[in-house]
N, C-alpha and C positions, 0 to 999 in steps of 0.2 A: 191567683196572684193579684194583690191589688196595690197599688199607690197612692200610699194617706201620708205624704211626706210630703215632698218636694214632685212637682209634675212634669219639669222638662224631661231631663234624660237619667235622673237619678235610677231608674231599673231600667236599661234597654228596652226588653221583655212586656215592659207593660207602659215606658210612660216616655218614649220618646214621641208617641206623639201626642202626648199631653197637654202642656199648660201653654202652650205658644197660642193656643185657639179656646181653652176651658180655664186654666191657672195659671198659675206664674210661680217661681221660686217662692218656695218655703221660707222660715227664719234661717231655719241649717242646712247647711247646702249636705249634697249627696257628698259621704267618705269616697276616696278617691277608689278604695279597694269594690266595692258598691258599683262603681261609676264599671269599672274593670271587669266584674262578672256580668254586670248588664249587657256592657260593648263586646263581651263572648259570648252570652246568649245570642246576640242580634246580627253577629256575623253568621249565618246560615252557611256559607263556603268556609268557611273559616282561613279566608285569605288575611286576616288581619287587618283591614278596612272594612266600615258598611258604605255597599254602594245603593244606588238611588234606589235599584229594588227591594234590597231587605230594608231599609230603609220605612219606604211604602209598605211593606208586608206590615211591619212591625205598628205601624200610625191604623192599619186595616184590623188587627189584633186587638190592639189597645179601645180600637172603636168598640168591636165588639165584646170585650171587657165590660166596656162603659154602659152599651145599650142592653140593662137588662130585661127588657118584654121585648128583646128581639123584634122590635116594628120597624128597622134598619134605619130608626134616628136617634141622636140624644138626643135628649130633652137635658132644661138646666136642672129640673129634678132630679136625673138620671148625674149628671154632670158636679152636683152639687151633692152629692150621696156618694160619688169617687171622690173627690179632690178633696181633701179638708182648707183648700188653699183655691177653692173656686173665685173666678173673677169675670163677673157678668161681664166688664167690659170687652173683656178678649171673646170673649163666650160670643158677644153679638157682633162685633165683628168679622168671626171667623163664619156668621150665617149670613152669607151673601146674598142668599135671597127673602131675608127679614120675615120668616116664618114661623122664628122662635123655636126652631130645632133645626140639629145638623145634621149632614146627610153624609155618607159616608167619600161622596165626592168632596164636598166644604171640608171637612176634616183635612183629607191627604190633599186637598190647595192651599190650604193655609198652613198644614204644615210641611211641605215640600219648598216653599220660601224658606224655612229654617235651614235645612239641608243645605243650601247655597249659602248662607250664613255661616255655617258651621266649618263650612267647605274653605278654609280660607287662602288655603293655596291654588284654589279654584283646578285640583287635578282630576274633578269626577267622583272622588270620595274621601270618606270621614276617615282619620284615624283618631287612634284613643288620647293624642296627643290633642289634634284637635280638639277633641269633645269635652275634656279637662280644663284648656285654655276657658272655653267656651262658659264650661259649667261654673267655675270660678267670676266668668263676667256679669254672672247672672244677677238681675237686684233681685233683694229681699222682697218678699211680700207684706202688703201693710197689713196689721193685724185685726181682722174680723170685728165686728159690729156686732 
């Protein structure tokens, strides 16, 4: 399953924990029905909210999605061969400790700040209403060079 769209939360499954730290929204944002089967894949209990943990699973997933020679980092190589909507500048960022690849720690701290973002009733977890509002706020990505 891969994410060559849009990198935030357009597929649960593979890209919630995407573009916050590697890309940024796409030109088209994810259809809401999209947004709907992703946020039921990544409900794991299927309580109808993602809480902090599937959350994290999901961002742990998506890593290993990204990191194909399995050496437990991206690289922008690796990062830039996912995303067709790569943005070095989140990308370095999100590597806290300026080594030019991300660790599977950087990954889930960068993006577990989302989580709290997304969280806007600040009850402990997402619902699908949230993550709609949210995906809808998202800017466009400026178009490739």
């Amino acid at each position: 399953m891969k994410d060559r769209g849009r990198g935030h939360i357009v597929a649960f499954g593979v890209a919630l924990a995407a573009a916050g730290w590697i890309g940024a929204a796409a030109a088209q944002p994810a259809s809401p029905e999209a947004v709907r089967k992703a946020f039921a894949d990544a409900d794991a209990n299927k309580d109808g909210v993602i809480n902090i943990d599937e959350y994290v699973a999901n961002v742990v997933y998506v890593f290993k999605q990204v990191d194909k020679n399995r050496d437990g980092y991206i690289t922008v190589e690796e990062a830039r061969a996912y995303w067709v909507d790569f943005r070095p500048e989140l990308f370095k960022a999100a590597d806290r400790n300026g080594d030019g690849k991300l660790s599977v720690g950087e990954a889930v701290a960068a993006k577990v700040i989302d989580f709290f973002e997304i969280d806007t009733n600040h009850d402990g977890v997402i619902s699908i209403e949230e993550i709609l509002v949210y995906e809808r706020a998202l800017p466009s990505a400026a178009p490739r060079k």
